[in-house]
PDB file of N, CA, C, O and CB in Angstrom:
ATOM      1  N   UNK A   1       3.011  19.926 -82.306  1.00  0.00           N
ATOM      2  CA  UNK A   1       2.047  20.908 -81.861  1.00  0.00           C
ATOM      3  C   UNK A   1       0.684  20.559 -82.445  1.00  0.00           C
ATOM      4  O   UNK A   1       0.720  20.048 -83.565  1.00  0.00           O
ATOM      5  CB  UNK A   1       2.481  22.337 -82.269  1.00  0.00           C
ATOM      6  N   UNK A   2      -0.412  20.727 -81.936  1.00  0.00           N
ATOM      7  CA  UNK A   2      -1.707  20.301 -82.272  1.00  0.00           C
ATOM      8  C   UNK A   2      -1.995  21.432 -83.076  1.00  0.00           C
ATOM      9  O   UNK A   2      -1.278  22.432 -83.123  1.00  0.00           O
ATOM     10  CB  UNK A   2      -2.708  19.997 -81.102  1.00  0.00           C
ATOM     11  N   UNK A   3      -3.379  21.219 -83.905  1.00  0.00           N
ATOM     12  CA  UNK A   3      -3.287  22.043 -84.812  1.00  0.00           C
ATOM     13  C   UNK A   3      -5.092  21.914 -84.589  1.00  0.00           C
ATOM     14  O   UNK A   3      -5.726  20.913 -84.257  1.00  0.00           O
ATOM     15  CB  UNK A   3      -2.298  21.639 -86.308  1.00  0.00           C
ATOM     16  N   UNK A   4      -5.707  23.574 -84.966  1.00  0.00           N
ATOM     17  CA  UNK A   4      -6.983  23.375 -84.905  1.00  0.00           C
ATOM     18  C   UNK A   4      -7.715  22.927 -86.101  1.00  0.00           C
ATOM     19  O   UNK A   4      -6.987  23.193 -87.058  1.00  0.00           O
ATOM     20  CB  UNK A   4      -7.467  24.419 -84.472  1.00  0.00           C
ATOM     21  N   UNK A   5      -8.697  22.430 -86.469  1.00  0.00           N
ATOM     22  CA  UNK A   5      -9.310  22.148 -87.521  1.00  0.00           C
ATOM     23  C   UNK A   5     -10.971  22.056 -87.052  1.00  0.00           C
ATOM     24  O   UNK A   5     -11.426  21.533 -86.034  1.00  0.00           O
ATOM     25  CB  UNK A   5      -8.627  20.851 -88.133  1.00  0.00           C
ATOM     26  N   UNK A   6     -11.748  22.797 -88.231  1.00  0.00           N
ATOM     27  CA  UNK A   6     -13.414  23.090 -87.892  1.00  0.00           C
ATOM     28  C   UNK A   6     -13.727  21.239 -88.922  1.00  0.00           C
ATOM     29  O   UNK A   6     -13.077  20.907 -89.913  1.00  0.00           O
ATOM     30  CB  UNK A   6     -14.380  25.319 -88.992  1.00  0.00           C
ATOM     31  N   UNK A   7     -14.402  20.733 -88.531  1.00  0.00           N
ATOM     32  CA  UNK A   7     -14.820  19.695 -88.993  1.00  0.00           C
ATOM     33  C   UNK A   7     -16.758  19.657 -88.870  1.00  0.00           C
ATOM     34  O   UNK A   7     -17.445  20.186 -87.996  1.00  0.00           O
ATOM     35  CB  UNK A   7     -13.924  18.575 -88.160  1.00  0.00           C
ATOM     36  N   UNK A   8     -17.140  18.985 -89.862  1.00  0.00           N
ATOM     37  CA  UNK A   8     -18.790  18.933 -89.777  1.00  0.00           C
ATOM     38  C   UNK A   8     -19.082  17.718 -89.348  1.00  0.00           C
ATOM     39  O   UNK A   8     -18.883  16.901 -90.246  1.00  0.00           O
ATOM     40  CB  UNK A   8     -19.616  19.161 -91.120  1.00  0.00           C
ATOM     41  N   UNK A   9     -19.643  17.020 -87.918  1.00  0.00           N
ATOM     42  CA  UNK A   9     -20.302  16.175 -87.776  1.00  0.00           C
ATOM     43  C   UNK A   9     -21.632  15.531 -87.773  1.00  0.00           C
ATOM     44  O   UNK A   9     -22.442  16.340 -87.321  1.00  0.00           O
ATOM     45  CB  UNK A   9     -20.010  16.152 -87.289  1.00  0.00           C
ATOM     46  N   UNK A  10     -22.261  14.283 -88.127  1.00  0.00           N
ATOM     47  CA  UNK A  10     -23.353  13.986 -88.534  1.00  0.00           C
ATOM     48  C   UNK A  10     -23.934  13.761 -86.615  1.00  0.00           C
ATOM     49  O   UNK A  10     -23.424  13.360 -85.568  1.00  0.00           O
ATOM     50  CB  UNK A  10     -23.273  12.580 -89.846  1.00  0.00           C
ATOM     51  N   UNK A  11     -24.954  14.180 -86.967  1.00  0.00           N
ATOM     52  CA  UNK A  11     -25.937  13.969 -85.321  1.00  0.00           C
ATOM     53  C   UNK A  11     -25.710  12.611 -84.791  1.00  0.00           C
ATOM     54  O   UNK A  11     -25.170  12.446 -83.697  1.00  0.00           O
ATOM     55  CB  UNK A  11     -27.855  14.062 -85.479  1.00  0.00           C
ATOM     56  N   UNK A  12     -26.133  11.570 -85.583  1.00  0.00           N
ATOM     57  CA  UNK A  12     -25.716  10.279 -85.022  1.00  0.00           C
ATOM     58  C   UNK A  12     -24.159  10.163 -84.662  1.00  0.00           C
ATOM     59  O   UNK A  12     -23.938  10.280 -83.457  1.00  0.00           O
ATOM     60  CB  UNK A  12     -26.089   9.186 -86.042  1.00  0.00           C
ATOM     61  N   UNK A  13     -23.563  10.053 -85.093  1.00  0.00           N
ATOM     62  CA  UNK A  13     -21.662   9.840 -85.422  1.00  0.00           C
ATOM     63  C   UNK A  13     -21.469  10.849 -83.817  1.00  0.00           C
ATOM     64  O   UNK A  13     -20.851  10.407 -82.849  1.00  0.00           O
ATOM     65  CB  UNK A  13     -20.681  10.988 -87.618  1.00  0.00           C
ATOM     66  N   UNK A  14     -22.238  12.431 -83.848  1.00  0.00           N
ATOM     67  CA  UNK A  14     -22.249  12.839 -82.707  1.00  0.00           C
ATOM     68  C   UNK A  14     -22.264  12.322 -81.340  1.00  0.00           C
ATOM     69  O   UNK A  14     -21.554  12.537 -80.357  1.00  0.00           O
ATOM     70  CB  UNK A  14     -22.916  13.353 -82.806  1.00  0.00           C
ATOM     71  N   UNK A  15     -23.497  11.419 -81.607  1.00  0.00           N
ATOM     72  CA  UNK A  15     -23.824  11.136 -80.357  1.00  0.00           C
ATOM     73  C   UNK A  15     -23.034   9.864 -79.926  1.00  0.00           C
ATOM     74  O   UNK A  15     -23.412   9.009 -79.125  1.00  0.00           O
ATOM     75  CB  UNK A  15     -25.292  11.004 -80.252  1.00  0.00           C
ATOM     76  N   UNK A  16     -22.262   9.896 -80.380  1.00  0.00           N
ATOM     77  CA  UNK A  16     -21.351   8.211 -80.763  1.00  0.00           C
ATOM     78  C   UNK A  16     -20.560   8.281 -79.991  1.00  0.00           C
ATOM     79  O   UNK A  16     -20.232   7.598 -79.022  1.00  0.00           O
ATOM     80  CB  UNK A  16     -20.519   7.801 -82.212  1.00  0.00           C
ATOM     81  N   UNK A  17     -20.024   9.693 -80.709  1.00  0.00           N
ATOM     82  CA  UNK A  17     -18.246   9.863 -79.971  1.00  0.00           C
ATOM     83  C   UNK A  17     -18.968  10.544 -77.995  1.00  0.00           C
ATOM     84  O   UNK A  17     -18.307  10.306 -76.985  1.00  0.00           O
ATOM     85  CB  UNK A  17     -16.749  11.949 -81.397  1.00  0.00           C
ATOM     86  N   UNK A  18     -19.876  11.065 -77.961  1.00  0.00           N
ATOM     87  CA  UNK A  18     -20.082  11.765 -76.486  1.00  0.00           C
ATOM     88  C   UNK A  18     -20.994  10.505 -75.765  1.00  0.00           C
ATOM     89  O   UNK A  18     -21.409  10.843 -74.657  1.00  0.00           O
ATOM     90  CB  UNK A  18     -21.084  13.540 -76.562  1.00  0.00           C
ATOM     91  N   UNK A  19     -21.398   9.084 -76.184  1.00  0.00           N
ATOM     92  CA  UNK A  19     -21.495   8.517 -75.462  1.00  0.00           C
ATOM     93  C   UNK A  19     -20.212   7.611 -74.602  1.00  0.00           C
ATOM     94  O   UNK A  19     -20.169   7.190 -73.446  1.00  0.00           O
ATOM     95  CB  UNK A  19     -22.343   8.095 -75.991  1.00  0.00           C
ATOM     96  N   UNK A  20     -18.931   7.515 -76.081  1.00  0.00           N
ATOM     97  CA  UNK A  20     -17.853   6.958 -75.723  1.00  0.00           C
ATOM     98  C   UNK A  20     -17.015   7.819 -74.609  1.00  0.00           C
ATOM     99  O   UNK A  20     -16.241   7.266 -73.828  1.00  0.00           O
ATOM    100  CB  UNK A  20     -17.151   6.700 -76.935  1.00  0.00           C
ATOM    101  N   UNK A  21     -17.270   9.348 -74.617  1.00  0.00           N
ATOM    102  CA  UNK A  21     -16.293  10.155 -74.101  1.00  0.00           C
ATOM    103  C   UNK A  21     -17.320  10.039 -72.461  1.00  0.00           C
ATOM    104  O   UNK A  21     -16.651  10.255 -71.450  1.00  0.00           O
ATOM    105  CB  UNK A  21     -15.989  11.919 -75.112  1.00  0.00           C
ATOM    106  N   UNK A  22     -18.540   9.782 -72.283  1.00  0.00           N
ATOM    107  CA  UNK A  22     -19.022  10.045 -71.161  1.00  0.00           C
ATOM    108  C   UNK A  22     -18.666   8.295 -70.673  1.00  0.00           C
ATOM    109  O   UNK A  22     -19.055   8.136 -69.516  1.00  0.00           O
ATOM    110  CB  UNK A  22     -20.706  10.772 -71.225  1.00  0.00           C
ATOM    111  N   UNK A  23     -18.201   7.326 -71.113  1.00  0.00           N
ATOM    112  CA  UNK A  23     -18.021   6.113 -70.639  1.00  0.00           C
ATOM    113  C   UNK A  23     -16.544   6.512 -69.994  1.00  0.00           C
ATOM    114  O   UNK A  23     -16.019   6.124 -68.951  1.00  0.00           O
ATOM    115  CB  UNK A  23     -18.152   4.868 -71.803  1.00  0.00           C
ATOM    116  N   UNK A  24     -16.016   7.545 -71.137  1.00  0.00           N
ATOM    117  CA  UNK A  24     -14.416   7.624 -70.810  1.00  0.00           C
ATOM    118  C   UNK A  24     -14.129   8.443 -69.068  1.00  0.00           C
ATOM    119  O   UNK A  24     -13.075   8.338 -68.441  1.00  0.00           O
ATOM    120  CB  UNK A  24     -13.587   8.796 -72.317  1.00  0.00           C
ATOM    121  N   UNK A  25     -15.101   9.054 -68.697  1.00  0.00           N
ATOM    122  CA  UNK A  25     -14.880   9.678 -67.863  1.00  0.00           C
ATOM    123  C   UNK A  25     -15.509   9.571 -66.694  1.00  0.00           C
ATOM    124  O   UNK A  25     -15.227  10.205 -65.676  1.00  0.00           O
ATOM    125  CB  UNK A  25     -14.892  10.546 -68.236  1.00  0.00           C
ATOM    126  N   UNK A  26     -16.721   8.443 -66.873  1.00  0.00           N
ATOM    127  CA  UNK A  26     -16.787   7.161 -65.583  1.00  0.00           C
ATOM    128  C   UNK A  26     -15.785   6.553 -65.557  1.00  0.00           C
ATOM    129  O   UNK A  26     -15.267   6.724 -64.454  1.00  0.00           O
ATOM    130  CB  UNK A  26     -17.804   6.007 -65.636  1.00  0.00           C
ATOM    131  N   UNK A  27     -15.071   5.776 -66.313  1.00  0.00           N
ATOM    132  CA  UNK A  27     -13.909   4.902 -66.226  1.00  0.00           C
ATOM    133  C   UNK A  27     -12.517   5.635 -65.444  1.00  0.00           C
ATOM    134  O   UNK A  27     -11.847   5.156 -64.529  1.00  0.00           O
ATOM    135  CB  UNK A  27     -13.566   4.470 -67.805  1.00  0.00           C
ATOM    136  N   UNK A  28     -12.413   6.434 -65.867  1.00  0.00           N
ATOM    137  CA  UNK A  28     -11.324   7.351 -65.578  1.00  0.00           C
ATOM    138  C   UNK A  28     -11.463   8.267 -64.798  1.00  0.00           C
ATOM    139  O   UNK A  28     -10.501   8.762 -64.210  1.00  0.00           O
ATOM    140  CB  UNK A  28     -10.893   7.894 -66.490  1.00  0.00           C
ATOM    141  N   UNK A  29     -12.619   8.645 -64.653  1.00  0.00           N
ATOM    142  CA  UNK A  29     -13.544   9.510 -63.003  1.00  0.00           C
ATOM    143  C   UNK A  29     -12.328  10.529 -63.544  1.00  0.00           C
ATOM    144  O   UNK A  29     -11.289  10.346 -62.911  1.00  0.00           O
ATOM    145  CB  UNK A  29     -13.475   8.574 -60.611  1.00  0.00           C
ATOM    146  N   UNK A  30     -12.245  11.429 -64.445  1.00  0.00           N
ATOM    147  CA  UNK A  30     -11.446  12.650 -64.730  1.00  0.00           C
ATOM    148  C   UNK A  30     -11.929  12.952 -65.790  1.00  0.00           C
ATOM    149  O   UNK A  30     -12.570  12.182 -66.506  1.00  0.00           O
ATOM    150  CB  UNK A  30     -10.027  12.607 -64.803  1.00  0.00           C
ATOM    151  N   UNK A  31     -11.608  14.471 -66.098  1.00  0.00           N
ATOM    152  CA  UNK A  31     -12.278  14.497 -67.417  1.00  0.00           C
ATOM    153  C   UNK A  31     -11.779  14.555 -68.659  1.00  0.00           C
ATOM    154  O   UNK A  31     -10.586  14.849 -68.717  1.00  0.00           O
ATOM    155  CB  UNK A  31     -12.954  15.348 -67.466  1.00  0.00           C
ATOM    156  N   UNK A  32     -12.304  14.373 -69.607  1.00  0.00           N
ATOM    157  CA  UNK A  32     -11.966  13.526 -71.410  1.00  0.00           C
ATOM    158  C   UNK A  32     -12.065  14.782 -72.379  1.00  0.00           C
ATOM    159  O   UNK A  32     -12.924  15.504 -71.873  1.00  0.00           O
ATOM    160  CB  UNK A  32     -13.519  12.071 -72.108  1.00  0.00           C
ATOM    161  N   UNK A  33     -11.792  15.119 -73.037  1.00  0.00           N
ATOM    162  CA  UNK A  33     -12.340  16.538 -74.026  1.00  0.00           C
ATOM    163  C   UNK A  33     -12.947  15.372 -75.243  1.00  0.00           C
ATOM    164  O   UNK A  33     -12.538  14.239 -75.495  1.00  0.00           O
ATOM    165  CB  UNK A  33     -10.645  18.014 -74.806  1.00  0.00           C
ATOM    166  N   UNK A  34     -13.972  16.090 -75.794  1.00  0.00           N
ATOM    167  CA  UNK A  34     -14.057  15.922 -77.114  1.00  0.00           C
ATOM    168  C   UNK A  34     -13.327  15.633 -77.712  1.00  0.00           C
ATOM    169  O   UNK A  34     -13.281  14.410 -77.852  1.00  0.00           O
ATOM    170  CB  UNK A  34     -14.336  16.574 -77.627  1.00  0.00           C
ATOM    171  N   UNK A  35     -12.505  16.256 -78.302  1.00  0.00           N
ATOM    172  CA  UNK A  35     -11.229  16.577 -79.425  1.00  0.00           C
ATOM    173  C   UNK A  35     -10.823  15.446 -78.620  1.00  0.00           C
ATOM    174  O   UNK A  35     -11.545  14.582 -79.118  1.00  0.00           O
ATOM    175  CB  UNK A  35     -10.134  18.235 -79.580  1.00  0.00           C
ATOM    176  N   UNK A  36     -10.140  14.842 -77.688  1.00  0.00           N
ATOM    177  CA  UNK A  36      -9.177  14.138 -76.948  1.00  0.00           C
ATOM    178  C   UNK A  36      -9.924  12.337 -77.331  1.00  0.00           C
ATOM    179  O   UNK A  36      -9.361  11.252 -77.184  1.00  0.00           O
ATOM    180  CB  UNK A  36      -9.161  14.820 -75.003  1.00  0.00           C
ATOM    181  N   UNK A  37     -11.300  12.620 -77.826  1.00  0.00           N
ATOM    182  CA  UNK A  37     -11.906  11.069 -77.701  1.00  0.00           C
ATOM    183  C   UNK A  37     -11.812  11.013 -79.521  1.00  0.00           C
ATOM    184  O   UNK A  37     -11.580   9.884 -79.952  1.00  0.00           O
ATOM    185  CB  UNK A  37     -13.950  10.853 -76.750  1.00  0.00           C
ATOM    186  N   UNK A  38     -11.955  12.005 -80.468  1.00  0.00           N
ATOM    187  CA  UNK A  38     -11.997  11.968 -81.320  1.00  0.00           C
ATOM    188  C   UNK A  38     -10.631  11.749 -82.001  1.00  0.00           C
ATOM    189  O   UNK A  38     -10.638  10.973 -82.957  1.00  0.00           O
ATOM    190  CB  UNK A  38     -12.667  12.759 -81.470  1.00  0.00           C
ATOM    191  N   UNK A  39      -9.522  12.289 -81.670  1.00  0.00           N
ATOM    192  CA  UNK A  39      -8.064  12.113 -81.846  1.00  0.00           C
ATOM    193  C   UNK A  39      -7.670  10.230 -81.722  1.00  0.00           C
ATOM    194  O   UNK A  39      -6.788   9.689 -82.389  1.00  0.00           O
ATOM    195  CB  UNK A  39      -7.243  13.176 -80.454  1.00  0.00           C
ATOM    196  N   UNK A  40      -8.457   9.603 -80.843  1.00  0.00           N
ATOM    197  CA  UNK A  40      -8.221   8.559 -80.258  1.00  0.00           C
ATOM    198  C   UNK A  40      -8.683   7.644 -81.291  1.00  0.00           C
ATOM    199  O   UNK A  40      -8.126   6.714 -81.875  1.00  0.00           O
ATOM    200  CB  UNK A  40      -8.777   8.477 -78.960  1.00  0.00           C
ATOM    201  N   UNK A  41     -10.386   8.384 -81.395  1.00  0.00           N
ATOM    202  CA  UNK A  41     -10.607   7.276 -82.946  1.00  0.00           C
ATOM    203  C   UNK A  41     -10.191   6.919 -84.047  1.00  0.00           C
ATOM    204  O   UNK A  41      -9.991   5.937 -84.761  1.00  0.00           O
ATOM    205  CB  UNK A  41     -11.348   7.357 -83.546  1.00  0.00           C
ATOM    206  N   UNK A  42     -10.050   8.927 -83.936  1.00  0.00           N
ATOM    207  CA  UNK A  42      -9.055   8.814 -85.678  1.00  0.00           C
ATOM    208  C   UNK A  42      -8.048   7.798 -86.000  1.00  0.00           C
ATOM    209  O   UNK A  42      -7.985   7.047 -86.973  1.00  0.00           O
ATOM    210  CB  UNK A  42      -8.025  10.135 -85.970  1.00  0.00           C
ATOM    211  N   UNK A  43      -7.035   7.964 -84.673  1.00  0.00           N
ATOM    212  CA  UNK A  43      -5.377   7.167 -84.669  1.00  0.00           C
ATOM    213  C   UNK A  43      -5.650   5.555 -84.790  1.00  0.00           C
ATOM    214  O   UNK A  43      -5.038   4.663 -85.377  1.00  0.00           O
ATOM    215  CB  UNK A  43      -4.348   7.470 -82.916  1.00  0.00           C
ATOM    216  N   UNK A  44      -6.840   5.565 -83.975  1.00  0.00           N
ATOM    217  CA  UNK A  44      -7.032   3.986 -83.852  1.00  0.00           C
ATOM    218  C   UNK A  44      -7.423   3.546 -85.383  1.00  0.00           C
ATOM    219  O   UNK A  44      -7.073   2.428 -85.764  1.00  0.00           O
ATOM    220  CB  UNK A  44      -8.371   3.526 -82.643  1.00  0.00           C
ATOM    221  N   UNK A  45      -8.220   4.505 -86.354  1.00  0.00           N
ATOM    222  CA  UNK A  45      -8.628   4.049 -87.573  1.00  0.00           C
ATOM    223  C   UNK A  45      -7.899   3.846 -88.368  1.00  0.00           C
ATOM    224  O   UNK A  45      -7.832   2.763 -88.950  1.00  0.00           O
ATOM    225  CB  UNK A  45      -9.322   4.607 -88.078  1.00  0.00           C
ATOM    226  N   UNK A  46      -6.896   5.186 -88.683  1.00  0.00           N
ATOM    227  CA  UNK A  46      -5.865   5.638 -89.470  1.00  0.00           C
ATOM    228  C   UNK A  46      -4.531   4.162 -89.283  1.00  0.00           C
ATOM    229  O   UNK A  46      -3.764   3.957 -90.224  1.00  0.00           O
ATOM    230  CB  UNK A  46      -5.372   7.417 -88.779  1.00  0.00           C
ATOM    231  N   UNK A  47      -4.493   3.750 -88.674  1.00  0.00           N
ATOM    232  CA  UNK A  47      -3.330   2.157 -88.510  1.00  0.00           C
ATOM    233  C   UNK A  47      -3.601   1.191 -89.421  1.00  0.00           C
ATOM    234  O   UNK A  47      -2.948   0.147 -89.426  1.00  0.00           O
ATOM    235  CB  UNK A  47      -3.460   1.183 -87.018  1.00  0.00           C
TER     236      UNK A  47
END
């Protein structure tokens, strides 16, 4: 089960993840959540 969590992001780092999530959803022509592009980074980091 997903779990919510409030997190503080830096403006740049911001604009990071919503340029990746607006690439994600030309590519995929559907839409991406936030949380859904950020989950992706995390997992990819966390390995």
């Amino acid at each position: 089960m997903d779990r919510r969590v409030t997190i503080m992001i830096g403006e740049a780092l911001d604009k990071k993840v919503r340029l990746m999530q607006a690439k994600m959803i030309q590519k995929e022509n559907k839409s991406v959540s936030y949380s859904h592009v950020v989950n992706l980074l995390l997992k990819k980091s966390l390995q």
